[in-house]
Structure formats: C-alpha cells, structure tokens
C-alpha positions in Angstrom: 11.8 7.1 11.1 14.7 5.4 13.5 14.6 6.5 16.9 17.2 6.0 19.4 16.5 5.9 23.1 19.5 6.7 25.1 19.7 6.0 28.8 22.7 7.6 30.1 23.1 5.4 33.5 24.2 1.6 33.8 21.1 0.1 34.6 19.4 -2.0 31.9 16.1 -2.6 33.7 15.7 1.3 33.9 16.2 0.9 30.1 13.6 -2.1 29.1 11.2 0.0 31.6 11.4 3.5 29.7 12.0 0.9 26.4 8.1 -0.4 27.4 6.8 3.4 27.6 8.2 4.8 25.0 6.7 1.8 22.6 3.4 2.0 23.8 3.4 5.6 22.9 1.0 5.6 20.0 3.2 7.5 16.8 3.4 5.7 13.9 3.2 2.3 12.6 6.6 3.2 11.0 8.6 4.3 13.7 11.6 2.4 14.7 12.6 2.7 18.3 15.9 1.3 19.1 17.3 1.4 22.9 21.0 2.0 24.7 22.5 1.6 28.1 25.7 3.5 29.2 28.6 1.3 30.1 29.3 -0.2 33.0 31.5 2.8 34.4 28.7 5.2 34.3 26.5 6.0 37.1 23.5 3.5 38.2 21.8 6.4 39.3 22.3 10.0 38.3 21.5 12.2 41.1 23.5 15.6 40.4 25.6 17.6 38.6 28.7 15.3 38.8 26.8 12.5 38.0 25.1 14.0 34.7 29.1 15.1 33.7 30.4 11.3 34.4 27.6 10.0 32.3 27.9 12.1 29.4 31.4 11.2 29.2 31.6 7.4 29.2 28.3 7.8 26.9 30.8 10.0 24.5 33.5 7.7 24.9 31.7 4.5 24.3 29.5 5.9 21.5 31.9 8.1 19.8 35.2 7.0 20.2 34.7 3.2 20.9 32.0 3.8 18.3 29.6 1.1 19.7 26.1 2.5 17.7 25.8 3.2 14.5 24.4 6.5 15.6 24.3 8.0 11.5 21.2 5.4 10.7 19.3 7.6 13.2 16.9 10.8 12.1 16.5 11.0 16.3 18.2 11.0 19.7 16.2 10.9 22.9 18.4 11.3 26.0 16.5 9.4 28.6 17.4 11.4 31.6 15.0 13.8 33.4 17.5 16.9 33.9 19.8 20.0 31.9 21.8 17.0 30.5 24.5 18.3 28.6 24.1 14.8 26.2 21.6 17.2 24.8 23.5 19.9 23.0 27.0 17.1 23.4 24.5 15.2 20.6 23.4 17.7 18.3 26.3 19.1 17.9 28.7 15.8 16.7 25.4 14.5 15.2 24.2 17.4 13.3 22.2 14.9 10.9 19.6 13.8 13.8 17.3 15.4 15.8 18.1 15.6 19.3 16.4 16.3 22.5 15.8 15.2 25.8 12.6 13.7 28.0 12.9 17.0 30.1 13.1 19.6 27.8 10.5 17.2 25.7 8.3 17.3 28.8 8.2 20.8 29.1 6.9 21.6 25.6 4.2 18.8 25.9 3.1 20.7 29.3 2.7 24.3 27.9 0.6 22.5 25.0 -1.5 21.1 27.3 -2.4 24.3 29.3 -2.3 26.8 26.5 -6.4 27.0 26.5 -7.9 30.0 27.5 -8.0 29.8 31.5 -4.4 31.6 32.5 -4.7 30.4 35.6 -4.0 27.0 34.8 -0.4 26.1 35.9 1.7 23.7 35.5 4.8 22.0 37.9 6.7 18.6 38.1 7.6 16.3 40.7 10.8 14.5 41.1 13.4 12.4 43.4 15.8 13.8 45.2 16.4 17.4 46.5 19.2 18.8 44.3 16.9 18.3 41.6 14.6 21.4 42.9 16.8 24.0 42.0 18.8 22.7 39.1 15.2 21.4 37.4 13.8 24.9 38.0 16.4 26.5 36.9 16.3 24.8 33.7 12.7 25.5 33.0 13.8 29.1 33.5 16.7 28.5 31.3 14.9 26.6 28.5 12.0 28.8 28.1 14.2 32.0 28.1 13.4 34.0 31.4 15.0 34.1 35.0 13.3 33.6 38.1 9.1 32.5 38.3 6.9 32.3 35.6 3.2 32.5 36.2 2.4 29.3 34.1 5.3 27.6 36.1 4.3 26.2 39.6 7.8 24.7 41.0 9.5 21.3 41.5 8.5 19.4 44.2 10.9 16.3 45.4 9.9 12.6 46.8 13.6 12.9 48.5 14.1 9.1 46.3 16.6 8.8 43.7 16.1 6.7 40.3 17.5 3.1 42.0 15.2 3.6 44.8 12.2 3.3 42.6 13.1 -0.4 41.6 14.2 -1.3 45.2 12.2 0.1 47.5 8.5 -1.3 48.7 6.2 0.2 45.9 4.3 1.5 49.6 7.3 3.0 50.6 7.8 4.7 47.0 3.9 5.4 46.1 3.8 7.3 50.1 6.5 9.7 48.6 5.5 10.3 45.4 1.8 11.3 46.7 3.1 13.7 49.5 5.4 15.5 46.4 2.0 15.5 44.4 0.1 17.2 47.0 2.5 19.8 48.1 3.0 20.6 44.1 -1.1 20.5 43.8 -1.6 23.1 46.8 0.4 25.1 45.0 -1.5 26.7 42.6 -4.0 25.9 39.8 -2.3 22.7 38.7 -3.7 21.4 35.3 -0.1 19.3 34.5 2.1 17.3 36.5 5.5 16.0 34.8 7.0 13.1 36.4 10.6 14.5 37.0 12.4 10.9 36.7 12.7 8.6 33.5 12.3 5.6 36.7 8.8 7.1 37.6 6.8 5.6 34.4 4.0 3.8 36.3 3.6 5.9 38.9 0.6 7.6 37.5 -1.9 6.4 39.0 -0.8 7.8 42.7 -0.3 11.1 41.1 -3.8 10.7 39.6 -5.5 9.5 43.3 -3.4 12.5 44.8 -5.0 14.8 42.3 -8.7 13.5 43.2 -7.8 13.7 46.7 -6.9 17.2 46.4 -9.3 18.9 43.9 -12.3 16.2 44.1 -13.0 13.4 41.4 -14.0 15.3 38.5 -11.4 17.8 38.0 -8.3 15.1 39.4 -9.5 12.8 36.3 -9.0 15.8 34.4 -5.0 16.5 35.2 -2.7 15.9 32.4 0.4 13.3 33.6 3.3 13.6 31.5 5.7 10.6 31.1 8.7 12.6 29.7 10.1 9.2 27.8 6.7 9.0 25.8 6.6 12.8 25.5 10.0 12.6 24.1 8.9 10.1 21.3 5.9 12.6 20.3 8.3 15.5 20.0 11.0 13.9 18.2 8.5 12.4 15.5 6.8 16.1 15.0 10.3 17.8 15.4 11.6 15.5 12.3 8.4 16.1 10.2 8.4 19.4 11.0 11.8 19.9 9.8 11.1 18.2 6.2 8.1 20.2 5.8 9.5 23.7 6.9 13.0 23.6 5.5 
C-alpha cells in the first residue's frame, strides 16, 4: 500500500515533523509513506477559511494541472491539515481511485473508538491554536458526524490562541504554558477520556497534555487519557479504510 502525506502549507519542516509521526505509526511493514509540501505561494500557516481556500488551490494547481505527483501510483491521500479542508472531498473526487481523508476527520473516528466502552459518560474534546478554529472545528464535528449543535460524547474545542508557525518559533515554555491552559479548560469540561491535538504542528506536545491530565484528574486516571496525533490517526484509518474496501466490495 502507497500512502501519500499531503501538507497543504509551504513549510517543509512542518512536513519532515508530521513525515517523523506518521512513520513511527506502527501499520505495516509494507506500507509506503511518501510526503508533499504545497508550493511556495501557499500559506506558511493556515489559520482560516481564506487560508484553507488559497491552499487548496495552489495544491490543485501544482498537483493537477502542473501535474508535479504522480498522484495514480497512490491507493491513499492523507490531507495533513487539522480542519473542514475542502482538499478532502477536492481529492476524492478527481482521484476516485484512492482513498482519501483527512487527519481531522481521521481524528474524530479514532476518538469515538476509543470511548465507545460502556461508561457514556466518557467524552471526548480537542484542543487547538488559534480562536477561529473553535467554531469552524466544532462545527465540523457536528457536520461530519451528521447532527447540529452539542453532542453528549462531544466536549468542545478549546484554543492555545498559537497558530501552526508559532509552534516552531516560539520558546517551547512559551508554547507548552498554552497548550496546558487549553488542556485544562477542555479537562474541566466534562468527563474527558480523549483529547485530539487540533494542529498537524502539535505532534510532541503530548506529554504537557498528559501532565495537564494528571494534574487535573490525579495520576492514575491522567495516565489513562487517550492523546490523538491526527497525522498518525490518519495513517491507521487510511490502511483499514483501503482493506476494508477490498474486503467489503
């Protein structure tokens, strides 16, 4: 199986950093995992609605029309970018021989697997980077999952108020203060059994969401809470997605 890990901003270290998670995510043997950066013109950091539009189009125009990847020796496209990208469906639909998806909607299957034992209480939420990202986030669980408004098993977006460039230029002090005040705020807000990181930038990160979790509900039950990297999430859905689709079709 070839794999294709699309980062939809200009930054290449973002890339090789989501590159390094999404190869230490343990698959198969026999997965390929092959990586691309936008083009220059895209944004270095995509931090709303104009900016996920602007992406998608120099990613179209560079892939498709400037046809720069040999995107047909794929069976999977992971778009690399924590939001209601419009890559997603763009993808699937002048691709229709790959599998497509992205680390968001990737993330939010992974979570309601990990909290579908028998305690309903147990909830699950996401923190992010900047603000704009509350709403448009929420409203895409609501949007994915097929519902308006709150769902029980749904416990919000809660923002660091960074965007994706701060978290490879800022102190990591500056950056790991934010990230635990998000945590706790989401943790306080219900029975929190999953956090997603809401950024593909975040990867690392977990271990301040992990000391926020033992800070919050004690040692025992923060060692418990599920972290979700959505790149590596992304890989594990793709891979079942694919099988699933030779074995059920």
């Amino acid at each position: 199986m070839k794999l294709l890990l699309i980062n939809p901003n200009s930054v290449d270290a973002m890339t090789k950093a989501m590159e390094v998670a999404a190869r230490a995510t343990p698959v198969s043997d026999a997965l390929q995992i092959d990586v691309y950066t936008a083009p220059s013109l895209a944004p270095q950091s995509i931090n709303n609605g104009e900016h996920i539009a602007d992406s998608s189009k120099h990613v179209l125009d560079d892939m498709v029309d400037n046809a720069s990847v040999d995107v047909q020796k794929y069976d999977a496209l992971l778009v690399a970018c924590y939001s209601v990208h419009i890559l997603v469906p763009q993808l699937a639909s002048r691709f229709p021989h790959a599998t497509v998806t992205g680390i968001f909607e990737a993330s939010i299957l992974t979570a309601l697997s990990l909290i579908a034992g028998v305690d309903s209480s147990e909830c699950w939420g996401i923190v992010t980077t900047g603000k704009f990202w509350e709403k448009h986030l929420t409203d895409g669980v609501g949007a994915f999952l097929g519902y308006e408004g709150r769902d029980k098993r749904f416990c919000g977006v809660y923002s660091t108020g960074l965007t994706a460039s701060d978290l490879h230029s800022l102190t990591p002090e500056a950056i790991r203060a934010k990230v635990k005040s998000a945590t706790l705020k989401l943790l306080a807000a219900g029975n929190v059994a999953c956090v997603a990181m809401g950024c593909g930038a975040m990867a690392g990160l977990e271990d301040v969401i992990r000391d926020a979790a033992r800070e919050a509900y004690g040692r025992e039950r923060g060692d418990g809470l599920y972290i979700i990297d959505g790149v590596k999430a992304g890989v594990i859905q793709l891979h079942q997605m694919v099988n699933c689709k030779k074995v059920f079709r």
